[in-house]
Phi, psi and omega in degrees: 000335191272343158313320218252350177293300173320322203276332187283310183350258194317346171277318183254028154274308221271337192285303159282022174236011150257343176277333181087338181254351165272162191227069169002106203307148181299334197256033174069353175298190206281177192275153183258145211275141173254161207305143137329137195212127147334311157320280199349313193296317195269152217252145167311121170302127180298347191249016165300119159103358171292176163247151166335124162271201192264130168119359194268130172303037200352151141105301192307329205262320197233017158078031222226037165261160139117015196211115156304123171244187195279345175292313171312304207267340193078205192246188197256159197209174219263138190298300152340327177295149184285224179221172199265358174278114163259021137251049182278152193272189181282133167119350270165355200259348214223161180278323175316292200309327200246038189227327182282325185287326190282325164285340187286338187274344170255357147320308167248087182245127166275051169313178155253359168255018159245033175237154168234144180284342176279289180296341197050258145241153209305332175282209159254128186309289173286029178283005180280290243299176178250159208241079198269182189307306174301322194275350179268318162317320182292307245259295190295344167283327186275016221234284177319324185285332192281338171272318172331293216271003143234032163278000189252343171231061166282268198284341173298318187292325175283352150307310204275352175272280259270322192288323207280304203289325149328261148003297185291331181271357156275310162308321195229044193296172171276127151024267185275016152268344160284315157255045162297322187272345177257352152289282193309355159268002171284336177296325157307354204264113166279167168323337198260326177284332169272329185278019142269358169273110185293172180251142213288130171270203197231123162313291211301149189290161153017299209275292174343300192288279190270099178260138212221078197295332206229139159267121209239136190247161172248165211247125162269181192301321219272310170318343166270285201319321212285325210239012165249358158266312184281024173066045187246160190214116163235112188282337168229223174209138166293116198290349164264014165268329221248326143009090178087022193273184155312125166279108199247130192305349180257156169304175199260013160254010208212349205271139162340102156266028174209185166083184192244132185257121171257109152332290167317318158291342154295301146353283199281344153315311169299293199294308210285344176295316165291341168318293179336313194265344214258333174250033167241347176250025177285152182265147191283338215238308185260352187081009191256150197266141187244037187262161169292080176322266168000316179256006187309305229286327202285327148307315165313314172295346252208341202242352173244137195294077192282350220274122174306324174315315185299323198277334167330281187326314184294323165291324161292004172253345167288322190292336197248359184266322177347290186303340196270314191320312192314313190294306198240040150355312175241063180253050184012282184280020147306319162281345169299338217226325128355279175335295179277000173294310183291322160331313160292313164303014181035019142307029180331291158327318182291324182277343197283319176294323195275344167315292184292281227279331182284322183299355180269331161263354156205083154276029155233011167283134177275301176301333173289316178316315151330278186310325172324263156352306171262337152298326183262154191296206175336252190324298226285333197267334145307318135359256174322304215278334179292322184294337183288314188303281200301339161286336194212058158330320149308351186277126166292295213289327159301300179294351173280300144348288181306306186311308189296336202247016172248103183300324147307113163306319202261016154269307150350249185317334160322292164345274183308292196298319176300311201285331208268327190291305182286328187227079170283353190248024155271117198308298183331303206254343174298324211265331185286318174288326191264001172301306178287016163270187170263144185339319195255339177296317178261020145284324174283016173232356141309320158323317176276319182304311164300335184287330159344258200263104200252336209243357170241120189313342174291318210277335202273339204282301167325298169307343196276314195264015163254017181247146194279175200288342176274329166286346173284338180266354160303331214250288169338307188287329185260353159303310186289338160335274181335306192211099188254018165239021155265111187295334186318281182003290167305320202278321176289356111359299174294279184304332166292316172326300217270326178292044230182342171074023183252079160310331194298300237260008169269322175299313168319290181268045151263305194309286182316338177274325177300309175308268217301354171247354162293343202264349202233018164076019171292143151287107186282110175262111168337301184299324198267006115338270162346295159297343189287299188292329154318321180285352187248356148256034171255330186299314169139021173258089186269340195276335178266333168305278196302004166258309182273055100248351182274342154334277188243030184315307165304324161311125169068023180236145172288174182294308194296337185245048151318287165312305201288307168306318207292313174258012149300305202297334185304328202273350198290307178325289193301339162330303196260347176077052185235065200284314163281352167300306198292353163252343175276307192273009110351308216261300183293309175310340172314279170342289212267335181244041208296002172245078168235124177290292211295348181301295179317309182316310169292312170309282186318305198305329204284343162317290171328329190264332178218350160239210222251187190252026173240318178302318182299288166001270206327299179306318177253357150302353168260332159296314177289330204282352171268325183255037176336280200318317185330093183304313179314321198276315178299317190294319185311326179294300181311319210255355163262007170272323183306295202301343176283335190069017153292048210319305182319321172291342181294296171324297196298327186302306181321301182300298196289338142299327157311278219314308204287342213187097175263350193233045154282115178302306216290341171282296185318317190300313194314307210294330183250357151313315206280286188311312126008280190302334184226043141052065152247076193292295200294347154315301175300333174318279173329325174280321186269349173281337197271351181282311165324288197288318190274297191238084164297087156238181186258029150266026169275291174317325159295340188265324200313302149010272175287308182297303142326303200300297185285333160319322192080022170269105204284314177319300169308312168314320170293322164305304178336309202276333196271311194295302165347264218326326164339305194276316212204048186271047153236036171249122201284354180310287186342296205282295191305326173275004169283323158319305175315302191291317175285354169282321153334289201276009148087022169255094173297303190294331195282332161288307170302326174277000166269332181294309180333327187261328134351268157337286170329309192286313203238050179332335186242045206246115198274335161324295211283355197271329210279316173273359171267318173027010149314141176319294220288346168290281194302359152279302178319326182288318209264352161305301178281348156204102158285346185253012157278096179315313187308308180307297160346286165316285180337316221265318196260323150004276187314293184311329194280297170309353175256338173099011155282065186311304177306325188307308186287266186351323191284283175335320195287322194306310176284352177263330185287286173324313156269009182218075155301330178235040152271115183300332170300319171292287183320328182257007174287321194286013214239289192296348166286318166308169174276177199299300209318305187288325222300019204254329183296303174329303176301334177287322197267305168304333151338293158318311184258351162242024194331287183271058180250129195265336168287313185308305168310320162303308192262337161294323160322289172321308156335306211285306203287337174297309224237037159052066173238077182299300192295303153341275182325269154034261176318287234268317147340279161339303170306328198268285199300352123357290195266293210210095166312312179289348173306133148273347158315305186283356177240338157320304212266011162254354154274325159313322184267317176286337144341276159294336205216301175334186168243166180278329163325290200303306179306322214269326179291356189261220248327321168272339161270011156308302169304314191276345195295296158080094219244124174242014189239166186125116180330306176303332221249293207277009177262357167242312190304302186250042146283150209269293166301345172283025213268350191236011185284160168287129166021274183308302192305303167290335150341259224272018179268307190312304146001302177272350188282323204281136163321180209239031173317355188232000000 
């Protein structure tokens, strides 16, 4: 009991000294129990009045960490202040101090979880350390050593990277490496296979596809029915009611409050609307409907100002042309522009009544009557125009109108005749009336039509070419009364003379037209002279073209720049297709400059090119005879007689070229081209032995040559060639064709050794380089002409055929740098690239070779992989165009008209080939001047080089 008294004691002290209302008796008796509480029930927390335990956080369990204040840290002090140890040692005494030693100490950490077993730790141990002489020596040997040992497994790695990146990339290719062959096969998918590949749909669901923030209900029909009967009227809308409703054409004050709305007539309102639209954008001619079905509805919508900004506008464009009619009533286009606002706004009636109210208010206006007139239909607009007629007696422009809206040709001409009684002196309706007569009716109303209008040249000039020739010259003539400052006048004159065969009398009136209208103070402008004699050779009065430029050629050019305008203007002539102006003024420049070669020179080609080979002849037998020395001008004479198959006149031009130019290579070389070509050997012998002896160069010799070589006399040839080089051994033709011929008879050393010595005479002959062609020749070649491009080219060939692709990319990159603007290099790198790059390549050689004909050529070739034919075309074009002699560029443009072309397309690339006569192109000259083509034709190397080209298009 007395245990259990101790264990109670203290519980109900603690119970009254938590209630506060009990007391211990004075005499010590037992303790007194304290009154009932609200308290009494609940029980004590047990850890009140505890200490913390360790590690515990205020705060922590509901996340209420994580923020300092100044109470936590104390308050703050100055790098200079002391630390609270006062018996800290030096270096230690100050907070800088004890702020510096905590970074030097995070600086180096030697954690363990900084350590590597390999590597040791990520810092440096001694890096507190001083950083000595010695210790930079060390630094630099273990630095040498570490570059030795990896230049020493160097190629092994990048070998052994490059085969792992491979590898990876065969295991794993990209994308657009996979579908390469089926992309280059896209080029096979006709039109019909693509527009029959459906269209890729949208994965995402529903909800995705259509997002949708507000759900919006449409207001049903009943809801209207319900509240148009019993009569109600709402001026507005609730904007969350009305969202997605019915549209209604009217404003919310305007709208019908009474009466029943059928649906059904609504209905049928829509479809005749759409009947409407559907037959009006319908095609006229086959009757296939050209509307989108799909997007109609959506065009519909699209055509009504749902936009509040839109309806604004309209309104506010009523209000202010309102405010102008109000102001100014009789200002015309205020109602014009009232009209055409409703019009637009498909308020037709409305604009037609404001039409009519402007014409009541300004009846002397023409445009409005006009817009009257064309706002209202057929009759009604017959009308307008009549009512117009009795206000403005005087309007042309009505009575035109009026003429236009009459459908009947003999109400037409009433029209016009009615109007002409009133407005006689108008050209317009003169000239509008007599187109719908008949010739001789409109001849007798032109006659009335000049005495009229006295001053205008059409009507007289009209009147001219419906008259026989002596009242046309009748005619002509009181035209010049009249209007004696009008050149037409004259020309048509000129031209009448010459269709009529009287020519004397054309030089005569031109002449006469410069005196009369200089005298009557025209300025005579050349250029509009000029264009004139174009119109008149193109109408076919060529005897009045050439007298109106032998006029007037001269005017208004200084002396010295005669020559110069003059065969601009020819080239202009020729341009415009005016081919006798571009020959009359041939002819007066002849005239003033008759020893000028190049005049001749020009004259021949534009013969050669646009007349005929008696018209050519004729010009240059007057050329030599002014221009003996020209050598060019005899061969051309000579070599269109050849073409003629006249050998004999050929012969003779020649000889008479010797007489004139007796020591000329290029004449001796024709005489034995000629002879040569129509099988005369010993002729040809002959010529070139006596060219030996009389003018000795070394193309004389080189044909000599040449001619035993194909001949098969290898022997002569060889002495010939031995007998040159005497003469002329740094000419490198020599040596390479002494290498040939002896690579022909299969003496390899005996050849090499002639380029080789070659090479010694002509160090810079990229031919004798080219043909020796081993890599280590052709470094050697290109150390002595770095700006030789053939070497170059040649040098990435070799690498490319070897199967050194980098190799080759790298040599081009560097061939590029030293031949920056060789068009042969630029168009090897543009075929060099991957597929991807090469559109980029082209653009960039483009740039640096804009007229460059290999640069033109491999874009063409580019244009041509990806069937892009009219493209290729053009650019073709282009290149043979700029430089006619590539024969490369007209092979891979027959190859391509081959392939892709007509037989037309074929046959003009073969014949402007032929005229062309094309001798330079790798390709081109590896047939030509083969040793077995030596007698084929033009036409003949085309189309063997042709069959040579790989199938690239």
């Amino acid at each position: 009991m007395a245990h259990a008294a101790g264990k109670q004691g203290p519980k109900i002290v603690s119970k009254s000294s938590a209630g506060g209302t009990g007391a211990a008796g004075a005499g010590g008796g037992p303790p007194i129990m304290p009154l009932a509480s609200p308290l009494m029930g609940k029980k004590k927390k047990p850890f009140l009045g505890m200490p913390a335990p360790l590690g515990y956080v205020p705060g922590l369990g509901r996340g209420a960490t994580g923020f300092t204040t100044r109470s936590d840290i104390g308050p703050a002090r100055d790098a200079n202040d002391p630390v609270d140890d006062r018996h800290a040692p030096p270096g230690k005494r100050t907070v800088g101090d004890q702020m510096k030693k905590n970074q030097d100490d995070d600086d180096e950490d030697l954690n363990d979880t900084n350590y590597d077993e390999f590597n040791g730790y990520a810092g440096s141990l001694f890096s507190s350390g001083p950083y000595e002489k010695d210790d930079e020596e060390a630094d630099a040997i273990y630095a040498a050593l570490d570059k030795r040992m990896d230049e020493r497994r160097k190629e092994r790695r990048e070998l052994r990277e490059k085969e792992e990146i491979e590898k990876y990339r065969m295991e794993r290719p990209k994308i657009q490496q996979q579908f390469s062959d089926l992309k280059r096969k896209l080029s096979e998918v006709s039109e019909e296979e693509w527009l029959s590949i459906p269209e890729v749909g949208d994965a995402r669901n529903k909800r995705q596809r259509n997002p949708r923030y507000e759900k919006l209900t449409p207001v049903p029909d009943s809801f209207f029915s319900k509240h148009l009967q019993t009569g109600e009227n709402h001026t507005t809308v609730d904007p969350l009611q009305g969202l997605g409703g019915l549209n209604t054409p009217y404003p919310g004050s305007m709208t019908p409050g009474t009466g029943e709305l059928d649906m059904r007539k609504i209905g049928q309102a829509r479809n005749t609307l759409m009947d409407m639209r559907l037959s009006q954008v319908s095609d006229s001619v086959s009757g296939q409907t050209v509307v989108d079905p799909k997007g109609y509805l959506t065009d519909l919508n699209s055509m009504i100002p749902t936009h509040g900004g839109d309806i604004s506008d309209i309104k506010k464009a009523r209000l202010l042309l309102k405010s102008v009619r109000e102001t100014n009533p009789h200002h015309p286009p205020a109602w014009i522009a009232s009209a055409r606002l409703e019009e637009v706004t498909g308020k037709l009636q409305v604009a037609r009544n404001l039409i009519m109210k402007g014409t009541e208010m300004c009846p002397k206006s023409e445009d409005v009557w006009l817009e009257a007139a064309r706002l209202q239909p057929g009759d009604t607009a017959k009308a307008v125009v009549a009512q117009a007629v009795r206000h403005l007696p005087g309007s042309v422009r009505i009575y035109i109108r009026a003429a236009e809206l009459e459908t009947d040709i003999r109400a037409k001409k009433r029209v016009l005749r009615k109007a002409l009684e009133n407005v006689s002196k108008s050209v317009r309706l003169w000239k509008t009336a007599v187109e719908l007569e008949e010739p001789e009716d409109a001849r007798i109303m032109l006659s009335r039509a000049v005495e009229c209008c006295p001053t205008s040249v059409e009507l007289w000039l009209a009147l001219a070419r419906l008259e026989t020739y002596e009242n046309a010259r009748r005619v002509l003539n009181k035209a010049r009364e009249n209007i004696p400052t009008d050149r037409h006048i004259w020309i048509t004159a000129a031209k009448l003379e010459e269709a009529n065969s009287n020519t004397q009398m054309v030089e005569k009136i031109i002449d006469r037209a410069i005196t009369s209208l200089r005298a009557n103070g025209v300025e005579i402008n050349r250029e509009q002279w000029i264009q004139d004699a174009e119109e008149c050779d193109k109408a076919g009065s060529v005897a009045t073209c050439q007298a109106v430029i032998r006029a007037v050629i001269g005017i208004g050019i200084e002396e010295e720049d005669r020559k110069h305008t003059w065969m601009e203007d020819a080239d202009s002539c020729v341009a415009h297709g005016a081919l006798e102006c571009a020959r009359a003024i041939y002819a007066h420049a002849l005239q003033v400059f008759p020893s000028k070669k190049s005049v001749w020179l020009r004259a021949a080609y534009f013969e050669k090119n646009n007349g005929t080979r008696e018209s050519l002849e004729a010009l240059l037998q007057r050329a030599v005879a002014h221009c003996p020395k020209a050598e060019v001008l005899w061969l051309m004479g000579a070599k269109s007689k050849w073409l003629a198959e006249d050998v004999p006149a050929a012969r003779s031009i020649l000889a008479l070229a010797f007489q004139a130019n007796p020591n000329s290579e290029e004449i001796w070389l024709a005489a034995v081209k000629l002879e040569s070509e129509n099988n005369e050997y010993e002729r040809a012998r002959r010529l070139l032995a006596k060219a030996r002896s009389s003018a000795p160069t070394a193309r004389v010799f080189m044909k000599s040559v040449k001619l035993e070589w194909v001949l098969g006399n290898i022997e002569a040839a060889q002495e010939l060639c031995t007998e040159a080089l005497k003469h002329y051994e740094d000419f490198p033709k020599l040596w390479m064709m002494r290498g040939q011929i002896e690579e022909q008879c299969e003496n390899m050393d005996k050849a090499r050794e002639a380029y080789n010595q070659g090479l010694k005479k002509c160090p810079h002959s990229s031919g004798l380089w080219l043909l020796l062609s081993p890599r280590a020749i052709l470094e050697k070649a290109r150390l002595k002409n770095p700006q030789g491009p053939d070497l170059w080219l040649e040098s990435v060939r070799l690498e490319f055929r070897a199967g050194l692709k980098n190799i080759a990319n790298t040599l081009m990159a560097k061939a590029l740098q030293e031949c920056p603007n060789s068009g042969i290099l630029w168009a090897e790198a543009v075929f060099l690239e991957a597929r991807p790059q090469r559109k980029t390549k082209s653009v960039d050689a483009l740039k640096k070779c804009e007229h460059d004909p290999h640069v033109l050529l491999a874009v063409a070739k580019y244009a041509s992989l990806f069937s892009l034919k009219h493209l290729a075309r053009e650019w073709f074009l282009r290149t043979v165009k700029i430089e006619p002699d590539l024969g490369d560029a007209w092979a891979l443009f027959y190859k391509f008209e081959l392939q892709h072309g007509t037989e037309e397309q074929q046959e003009e690339v073969r014949k402007r080939c032929e005229n062309a006569e094309p001798r330079h192109g790798e390709l081109w000259c590896a047939e030509s001047k083969h040793v077995l083509n030596w007698q084929k034709k033009t036409g003949e190397i085309l189309a063997e080089v042709a069959s040579k080209i790989k199938n690239t298009f």
